[in-house]
Biopython code that builds the backbone (N, CA, C, O; Angstrom):
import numpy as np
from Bio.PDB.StructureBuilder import StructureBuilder

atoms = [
    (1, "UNK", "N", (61.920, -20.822, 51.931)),
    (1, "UNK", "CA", (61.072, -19.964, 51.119)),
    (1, "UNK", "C", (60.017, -20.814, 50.416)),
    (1, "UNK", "O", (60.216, -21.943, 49.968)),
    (2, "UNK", "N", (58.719, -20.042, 50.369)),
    (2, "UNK", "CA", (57.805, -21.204, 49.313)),
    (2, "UNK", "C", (57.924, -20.511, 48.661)),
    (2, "UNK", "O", (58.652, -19.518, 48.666)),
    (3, "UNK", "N", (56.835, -21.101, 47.550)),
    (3, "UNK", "CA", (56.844, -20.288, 45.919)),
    (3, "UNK", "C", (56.032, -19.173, 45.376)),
    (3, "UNK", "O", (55.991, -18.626, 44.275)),
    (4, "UNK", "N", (55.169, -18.949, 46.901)),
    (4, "UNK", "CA", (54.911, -17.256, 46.295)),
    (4, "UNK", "C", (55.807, -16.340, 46.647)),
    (4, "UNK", "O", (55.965, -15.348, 45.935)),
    (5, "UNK", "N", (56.890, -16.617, 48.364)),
    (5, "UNK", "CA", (57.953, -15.884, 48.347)),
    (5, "UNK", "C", (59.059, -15.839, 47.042)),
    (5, "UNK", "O", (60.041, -15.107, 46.922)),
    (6, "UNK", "N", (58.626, -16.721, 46.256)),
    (6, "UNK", "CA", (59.923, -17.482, 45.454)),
    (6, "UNK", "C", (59.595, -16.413, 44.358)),
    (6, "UNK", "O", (60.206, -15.356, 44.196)),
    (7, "UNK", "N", (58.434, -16.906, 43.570)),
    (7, "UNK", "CA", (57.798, -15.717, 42.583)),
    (7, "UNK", "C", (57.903, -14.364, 42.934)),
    (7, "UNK", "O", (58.445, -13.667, 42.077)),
    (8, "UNK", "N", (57.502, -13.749, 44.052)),
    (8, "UNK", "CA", (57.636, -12.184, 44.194)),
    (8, "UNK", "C", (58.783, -11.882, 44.061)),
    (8, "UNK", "O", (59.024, -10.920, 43.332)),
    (9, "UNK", "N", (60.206, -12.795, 44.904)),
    (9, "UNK", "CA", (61.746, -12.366, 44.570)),
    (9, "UNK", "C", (61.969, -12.206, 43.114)),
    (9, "UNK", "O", (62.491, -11.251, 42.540)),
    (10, "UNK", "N", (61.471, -13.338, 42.591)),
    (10, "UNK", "CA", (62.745, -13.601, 41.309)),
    (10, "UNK", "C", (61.235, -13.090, 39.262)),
    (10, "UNK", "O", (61.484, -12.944, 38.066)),
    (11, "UNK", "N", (60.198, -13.051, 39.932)),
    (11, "UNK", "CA", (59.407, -12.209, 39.056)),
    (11, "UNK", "C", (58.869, -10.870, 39.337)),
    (11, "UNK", "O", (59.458, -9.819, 39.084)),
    (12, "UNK", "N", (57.733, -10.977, 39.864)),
    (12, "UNK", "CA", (57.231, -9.874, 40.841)),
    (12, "UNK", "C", (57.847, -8.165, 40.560)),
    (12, "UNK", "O", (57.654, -7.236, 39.775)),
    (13, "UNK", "N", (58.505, -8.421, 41.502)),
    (13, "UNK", "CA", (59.505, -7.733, 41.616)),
    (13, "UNK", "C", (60.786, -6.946, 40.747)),
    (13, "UNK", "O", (61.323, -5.853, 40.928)),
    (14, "UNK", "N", (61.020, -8.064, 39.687)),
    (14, "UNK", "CA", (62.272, -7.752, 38.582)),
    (14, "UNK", "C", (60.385, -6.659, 37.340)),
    (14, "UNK", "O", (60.240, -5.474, 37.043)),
    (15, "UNK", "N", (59.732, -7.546, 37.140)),
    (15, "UNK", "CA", (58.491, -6.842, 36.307)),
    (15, "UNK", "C", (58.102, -5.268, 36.503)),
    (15, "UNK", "O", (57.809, -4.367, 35.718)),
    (16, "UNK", "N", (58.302, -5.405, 38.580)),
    (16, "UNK", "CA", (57.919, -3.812, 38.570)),
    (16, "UNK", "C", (58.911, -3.027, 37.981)),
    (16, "UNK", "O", (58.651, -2.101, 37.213)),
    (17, "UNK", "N", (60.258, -3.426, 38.374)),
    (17, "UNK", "CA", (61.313, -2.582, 38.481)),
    (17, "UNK", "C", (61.093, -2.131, 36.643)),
    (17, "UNK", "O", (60.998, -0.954, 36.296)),
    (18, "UNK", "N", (61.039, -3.407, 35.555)),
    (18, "UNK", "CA", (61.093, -2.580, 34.173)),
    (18, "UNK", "C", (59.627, -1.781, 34.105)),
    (18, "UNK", "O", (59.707, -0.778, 33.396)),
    (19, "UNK", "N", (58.424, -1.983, 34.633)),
    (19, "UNK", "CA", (57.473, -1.339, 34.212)),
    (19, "UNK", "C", (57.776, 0.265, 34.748)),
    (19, "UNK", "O", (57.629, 1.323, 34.135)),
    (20, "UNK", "N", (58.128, 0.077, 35.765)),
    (20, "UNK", "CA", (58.678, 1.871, 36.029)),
    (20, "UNK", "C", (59.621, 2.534, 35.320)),
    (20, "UNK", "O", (59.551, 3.758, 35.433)),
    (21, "UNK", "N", (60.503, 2.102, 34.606)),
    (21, "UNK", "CA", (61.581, 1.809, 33.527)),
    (21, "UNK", "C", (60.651, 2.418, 32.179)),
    (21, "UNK", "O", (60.853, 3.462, 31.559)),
    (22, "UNK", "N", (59.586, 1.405, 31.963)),
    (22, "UNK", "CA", (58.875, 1.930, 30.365)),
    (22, "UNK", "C", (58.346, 3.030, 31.065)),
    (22, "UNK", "O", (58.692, 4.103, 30.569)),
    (23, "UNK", "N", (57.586, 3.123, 32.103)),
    (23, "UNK", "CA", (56.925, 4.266, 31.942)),
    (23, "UNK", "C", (57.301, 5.266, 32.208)),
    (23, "UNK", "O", (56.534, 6.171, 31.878)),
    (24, "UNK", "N", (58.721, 5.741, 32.972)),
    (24, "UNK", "CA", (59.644, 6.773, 32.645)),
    (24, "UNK", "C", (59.955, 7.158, 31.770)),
    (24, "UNK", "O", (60.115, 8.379, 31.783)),
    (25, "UNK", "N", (60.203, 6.536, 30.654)),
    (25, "UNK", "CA", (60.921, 6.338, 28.882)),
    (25, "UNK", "C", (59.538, 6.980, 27.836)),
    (25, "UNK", "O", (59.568, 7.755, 26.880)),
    (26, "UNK", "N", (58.300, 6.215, 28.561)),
    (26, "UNK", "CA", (57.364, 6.478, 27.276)),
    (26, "UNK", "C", (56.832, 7.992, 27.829)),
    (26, "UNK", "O", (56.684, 8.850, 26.959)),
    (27, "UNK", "N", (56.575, 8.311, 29.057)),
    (27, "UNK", "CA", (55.990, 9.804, 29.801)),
    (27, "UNK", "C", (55.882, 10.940, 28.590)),
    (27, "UNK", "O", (54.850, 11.499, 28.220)),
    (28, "UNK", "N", (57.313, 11.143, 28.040)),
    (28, "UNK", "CA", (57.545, 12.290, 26.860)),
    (28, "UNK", "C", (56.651, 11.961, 26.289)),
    (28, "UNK", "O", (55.575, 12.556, 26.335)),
    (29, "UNK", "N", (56.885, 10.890, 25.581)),
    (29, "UNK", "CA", (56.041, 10.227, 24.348)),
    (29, "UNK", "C", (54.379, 10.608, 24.451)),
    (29, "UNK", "O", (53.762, 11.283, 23.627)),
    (30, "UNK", "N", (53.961, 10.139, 25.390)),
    (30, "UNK", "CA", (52.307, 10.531, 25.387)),
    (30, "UNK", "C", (52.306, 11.753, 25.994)),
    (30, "UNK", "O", (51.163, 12.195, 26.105)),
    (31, "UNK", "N", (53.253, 12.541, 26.475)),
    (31, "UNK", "CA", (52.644, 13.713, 27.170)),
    (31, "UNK", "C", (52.719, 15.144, 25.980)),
    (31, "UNK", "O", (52.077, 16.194, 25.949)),
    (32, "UNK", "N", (53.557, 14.718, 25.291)),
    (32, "UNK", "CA", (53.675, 16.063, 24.317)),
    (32, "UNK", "C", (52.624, 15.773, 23.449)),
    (32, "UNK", "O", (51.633, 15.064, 23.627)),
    (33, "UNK", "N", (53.138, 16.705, 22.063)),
    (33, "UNK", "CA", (52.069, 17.460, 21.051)),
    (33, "UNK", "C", (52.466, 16.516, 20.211)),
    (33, "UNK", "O", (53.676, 16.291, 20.236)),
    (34, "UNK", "N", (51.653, 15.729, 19.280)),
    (34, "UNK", "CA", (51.754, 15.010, 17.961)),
    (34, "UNK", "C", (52.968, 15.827, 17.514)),
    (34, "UNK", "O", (53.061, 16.994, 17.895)),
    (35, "UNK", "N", (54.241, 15.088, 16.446)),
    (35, "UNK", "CA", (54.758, 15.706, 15.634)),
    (35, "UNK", "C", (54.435, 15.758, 14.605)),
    (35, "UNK", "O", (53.810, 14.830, 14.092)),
    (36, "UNK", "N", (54.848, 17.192, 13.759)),
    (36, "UNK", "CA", (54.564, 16.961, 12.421)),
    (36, "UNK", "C", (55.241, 16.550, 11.379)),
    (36, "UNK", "O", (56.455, 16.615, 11.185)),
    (37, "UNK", "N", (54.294, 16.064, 10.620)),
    (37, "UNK", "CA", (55.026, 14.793, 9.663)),
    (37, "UNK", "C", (54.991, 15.863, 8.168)),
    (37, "UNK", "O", (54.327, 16.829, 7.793)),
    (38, "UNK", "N", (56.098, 15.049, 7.642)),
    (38, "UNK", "CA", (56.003, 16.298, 5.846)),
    (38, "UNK", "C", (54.444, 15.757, 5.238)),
    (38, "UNK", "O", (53.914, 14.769, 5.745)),
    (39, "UNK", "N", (53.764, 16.540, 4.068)),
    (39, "UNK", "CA", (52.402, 16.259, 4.053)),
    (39, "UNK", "C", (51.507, 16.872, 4.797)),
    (39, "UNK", "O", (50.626, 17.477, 4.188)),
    (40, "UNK", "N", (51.488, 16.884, 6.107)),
    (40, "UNK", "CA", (50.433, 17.241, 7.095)),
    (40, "UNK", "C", (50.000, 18.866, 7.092)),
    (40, "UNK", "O", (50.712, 19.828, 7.378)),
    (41, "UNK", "N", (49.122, 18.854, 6.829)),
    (41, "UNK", "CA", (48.659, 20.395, 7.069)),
    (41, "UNK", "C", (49.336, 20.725, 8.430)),
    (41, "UNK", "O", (49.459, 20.102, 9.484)),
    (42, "UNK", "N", (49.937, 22.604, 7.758)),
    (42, "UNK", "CA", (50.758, 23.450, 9.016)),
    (42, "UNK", "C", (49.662, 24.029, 10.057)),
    (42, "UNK", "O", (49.045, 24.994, 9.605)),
    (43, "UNK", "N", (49.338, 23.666, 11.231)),
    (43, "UNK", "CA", (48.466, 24.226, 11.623)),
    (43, "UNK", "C", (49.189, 25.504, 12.935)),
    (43, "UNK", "O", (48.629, 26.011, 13.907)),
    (44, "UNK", "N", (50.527, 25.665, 12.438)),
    (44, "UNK", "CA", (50.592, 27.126, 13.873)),
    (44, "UNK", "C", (51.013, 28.116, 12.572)),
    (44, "UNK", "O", (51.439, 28.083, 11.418)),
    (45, "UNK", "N", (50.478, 29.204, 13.861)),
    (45, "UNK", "CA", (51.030, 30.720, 12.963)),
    (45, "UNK", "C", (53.058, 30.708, 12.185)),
    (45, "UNK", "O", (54.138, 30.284, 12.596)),
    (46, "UNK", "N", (52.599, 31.390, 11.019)),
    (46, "UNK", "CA", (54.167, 31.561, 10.468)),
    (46, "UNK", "C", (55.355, 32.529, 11.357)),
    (46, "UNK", "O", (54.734, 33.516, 11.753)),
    (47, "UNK", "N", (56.410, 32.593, 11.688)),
    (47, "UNK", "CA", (57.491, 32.872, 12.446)),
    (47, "UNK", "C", (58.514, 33.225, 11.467)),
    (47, "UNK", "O", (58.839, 32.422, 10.593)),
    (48, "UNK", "N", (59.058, 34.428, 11.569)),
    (48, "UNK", "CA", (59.942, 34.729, 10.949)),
    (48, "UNK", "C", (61.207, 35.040, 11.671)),
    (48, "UNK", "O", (61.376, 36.065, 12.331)),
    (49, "UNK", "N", (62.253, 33.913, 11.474)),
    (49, "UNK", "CA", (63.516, 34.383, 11.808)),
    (49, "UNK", "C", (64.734, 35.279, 11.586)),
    (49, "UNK", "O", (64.674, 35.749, 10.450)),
    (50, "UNK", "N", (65.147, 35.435, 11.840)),
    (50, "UNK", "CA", (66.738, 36.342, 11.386)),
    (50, "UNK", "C", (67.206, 36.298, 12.404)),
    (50, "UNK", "O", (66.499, 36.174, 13.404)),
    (51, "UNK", "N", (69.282, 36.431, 12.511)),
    (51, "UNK", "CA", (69.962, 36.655, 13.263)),
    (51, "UNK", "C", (70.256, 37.678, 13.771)),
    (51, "UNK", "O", (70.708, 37.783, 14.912)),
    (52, "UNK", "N", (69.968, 38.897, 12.729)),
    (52, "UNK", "CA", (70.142, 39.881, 13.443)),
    (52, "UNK", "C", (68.952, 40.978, 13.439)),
    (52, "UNK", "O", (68.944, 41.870, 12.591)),
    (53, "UNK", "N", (67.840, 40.858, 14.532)),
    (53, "UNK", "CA", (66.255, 41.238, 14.767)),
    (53, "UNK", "C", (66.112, 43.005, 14.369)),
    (53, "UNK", "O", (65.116, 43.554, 13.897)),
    (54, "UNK", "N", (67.289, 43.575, 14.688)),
    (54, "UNK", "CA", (67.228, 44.903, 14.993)),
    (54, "UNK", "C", (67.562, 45.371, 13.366)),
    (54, "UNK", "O", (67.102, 46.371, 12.815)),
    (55, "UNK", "N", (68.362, 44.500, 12.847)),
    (55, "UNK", "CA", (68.166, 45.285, 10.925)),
    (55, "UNK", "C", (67.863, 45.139, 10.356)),
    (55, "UNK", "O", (68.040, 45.576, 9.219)),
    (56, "UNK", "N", (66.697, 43.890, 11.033)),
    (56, "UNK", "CA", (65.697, 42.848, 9.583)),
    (56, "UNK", "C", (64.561, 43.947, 8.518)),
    (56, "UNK", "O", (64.241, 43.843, 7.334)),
    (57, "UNK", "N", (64.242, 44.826, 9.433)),
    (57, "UNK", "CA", (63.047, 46.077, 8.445)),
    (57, "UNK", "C", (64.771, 46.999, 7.817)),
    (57, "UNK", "O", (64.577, 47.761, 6.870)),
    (58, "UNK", "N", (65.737, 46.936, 8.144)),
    (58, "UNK", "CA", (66.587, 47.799, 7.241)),
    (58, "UNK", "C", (67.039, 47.599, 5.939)),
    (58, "UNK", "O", (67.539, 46.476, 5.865)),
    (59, "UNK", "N", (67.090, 48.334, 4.641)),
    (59, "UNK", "CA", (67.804, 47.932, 3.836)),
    (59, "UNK", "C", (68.742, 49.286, 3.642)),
    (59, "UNK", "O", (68.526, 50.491, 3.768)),
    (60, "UNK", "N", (70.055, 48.372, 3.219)),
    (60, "UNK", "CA", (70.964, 49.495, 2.058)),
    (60, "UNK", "C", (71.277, 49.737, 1.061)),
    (60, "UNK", "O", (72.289, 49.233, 0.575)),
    (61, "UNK", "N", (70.572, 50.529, 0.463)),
    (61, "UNK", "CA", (70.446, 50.440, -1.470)),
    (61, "UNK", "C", (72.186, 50.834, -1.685)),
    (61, "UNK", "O", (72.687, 50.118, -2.552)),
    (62, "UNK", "N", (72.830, 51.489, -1.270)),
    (62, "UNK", "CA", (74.213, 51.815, -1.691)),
    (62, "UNK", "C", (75.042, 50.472, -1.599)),
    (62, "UNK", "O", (75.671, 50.055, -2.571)),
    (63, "UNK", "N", (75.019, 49.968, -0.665)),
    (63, "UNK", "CA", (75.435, 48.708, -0.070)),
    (63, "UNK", "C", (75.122, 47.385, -1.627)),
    (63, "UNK", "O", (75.860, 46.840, -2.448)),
    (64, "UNK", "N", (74.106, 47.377, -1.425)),
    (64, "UNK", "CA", (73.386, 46.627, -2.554)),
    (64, "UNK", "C", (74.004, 46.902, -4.366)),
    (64, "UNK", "O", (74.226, 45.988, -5.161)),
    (65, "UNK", "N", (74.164, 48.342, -4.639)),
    (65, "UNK", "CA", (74.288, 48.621, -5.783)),
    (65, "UNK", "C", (76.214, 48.420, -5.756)),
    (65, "UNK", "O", (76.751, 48.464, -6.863)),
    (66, "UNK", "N", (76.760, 48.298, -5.018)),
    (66, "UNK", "CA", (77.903, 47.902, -5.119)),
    (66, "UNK", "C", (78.549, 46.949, -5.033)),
    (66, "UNK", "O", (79.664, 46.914, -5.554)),
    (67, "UNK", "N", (78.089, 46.006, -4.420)),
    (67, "UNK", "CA", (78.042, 44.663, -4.075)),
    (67, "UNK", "C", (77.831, 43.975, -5.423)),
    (67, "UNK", "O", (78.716, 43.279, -5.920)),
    (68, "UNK", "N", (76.485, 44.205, -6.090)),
    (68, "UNK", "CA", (75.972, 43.806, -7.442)),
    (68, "UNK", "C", (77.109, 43.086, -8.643)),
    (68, "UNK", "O", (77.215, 42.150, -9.437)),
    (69, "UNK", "N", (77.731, 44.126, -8.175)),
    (69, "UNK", "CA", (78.486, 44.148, -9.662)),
    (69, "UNK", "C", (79.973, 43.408, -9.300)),
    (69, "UNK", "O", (80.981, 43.156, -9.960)),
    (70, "UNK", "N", (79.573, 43.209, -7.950)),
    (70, "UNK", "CA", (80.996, 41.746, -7.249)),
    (70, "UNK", "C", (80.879, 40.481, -7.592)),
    (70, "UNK", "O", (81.812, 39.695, -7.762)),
    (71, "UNK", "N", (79.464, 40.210, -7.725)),
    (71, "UNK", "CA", (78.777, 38.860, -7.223)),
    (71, "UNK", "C", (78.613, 37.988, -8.629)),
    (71, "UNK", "O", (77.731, 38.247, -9.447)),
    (72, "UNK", "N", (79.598, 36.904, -8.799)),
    (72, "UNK", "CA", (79.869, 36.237, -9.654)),
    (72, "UNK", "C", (79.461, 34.772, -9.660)),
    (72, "UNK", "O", (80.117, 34.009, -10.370)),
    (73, "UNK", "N", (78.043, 34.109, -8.661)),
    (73, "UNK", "CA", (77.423, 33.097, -8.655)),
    (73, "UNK", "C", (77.519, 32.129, -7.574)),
    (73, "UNK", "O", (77.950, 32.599, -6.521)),
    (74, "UNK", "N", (77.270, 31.084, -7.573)),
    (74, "UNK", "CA", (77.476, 29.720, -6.775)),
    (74, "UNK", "C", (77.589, 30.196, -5.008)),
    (74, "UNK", "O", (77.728, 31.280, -4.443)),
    (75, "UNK", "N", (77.440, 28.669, -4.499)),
    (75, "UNK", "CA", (77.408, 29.272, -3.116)),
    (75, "UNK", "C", (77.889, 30.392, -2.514)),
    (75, "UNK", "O", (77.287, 31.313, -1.962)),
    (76, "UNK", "N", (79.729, 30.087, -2.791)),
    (76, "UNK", "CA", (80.095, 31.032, -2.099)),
    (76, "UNK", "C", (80.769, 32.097, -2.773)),
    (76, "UNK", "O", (81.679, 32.831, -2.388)),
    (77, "UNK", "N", (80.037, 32.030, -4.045)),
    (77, "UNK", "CA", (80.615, 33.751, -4.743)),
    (77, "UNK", "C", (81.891, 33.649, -4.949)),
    (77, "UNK", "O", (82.617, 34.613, -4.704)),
    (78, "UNK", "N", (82.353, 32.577, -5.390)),
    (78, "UNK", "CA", (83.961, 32.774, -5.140)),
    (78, "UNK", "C", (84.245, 31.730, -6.598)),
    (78, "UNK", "O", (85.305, 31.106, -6.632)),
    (79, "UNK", "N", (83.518, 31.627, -7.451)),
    (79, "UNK", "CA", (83.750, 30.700, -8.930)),
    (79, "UNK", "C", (84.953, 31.479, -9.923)),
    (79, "UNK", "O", (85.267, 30.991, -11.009)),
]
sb = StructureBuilder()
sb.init_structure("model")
sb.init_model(0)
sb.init_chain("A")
sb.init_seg("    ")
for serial, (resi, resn, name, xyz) in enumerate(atoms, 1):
    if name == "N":
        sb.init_residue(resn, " ", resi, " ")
    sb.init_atom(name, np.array(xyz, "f"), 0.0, 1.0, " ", f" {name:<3s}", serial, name[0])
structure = sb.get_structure()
């Protein structure tokens, strides 16, 4: 072997193998959307969640006015 066969085996070669390596790893990285950082102006529309979609416009005032007079503080209401 001479020493450019020598170099392509034992450098060359080991260099490509990690550069395909970073650039598998970094792909996400440059291909998505900036994240947002705390500070940064919110720039998407507001989203409102709930678990349960179908009773989020419902309320129950009976429900509510009885409950009221259960509810004795702290996380879990149970002081």
């Amino acid at each position: 072997m001479n020493i450019l066969e020598t170099t392509l085996v034992f450098v060359a070669i080991p260099l490509a193998v990690y550069a395909v390596f970073t650039l598998v790893t970094l792909r996400s990285k440059f291909a998505s959307r900036p994240r947002y950082r705390p500070g940064q102006a919110w720039e998407y529309p507001p989203m409102w969640w709930t678990a349960n979609p179908e009773g989020a416009g419902e309320r129950h005032v009976e429900d509510e006015t009885a409950s009221t007079s259960k509810v004795r503080g702290g996380a879990r209401g149970s002081w």
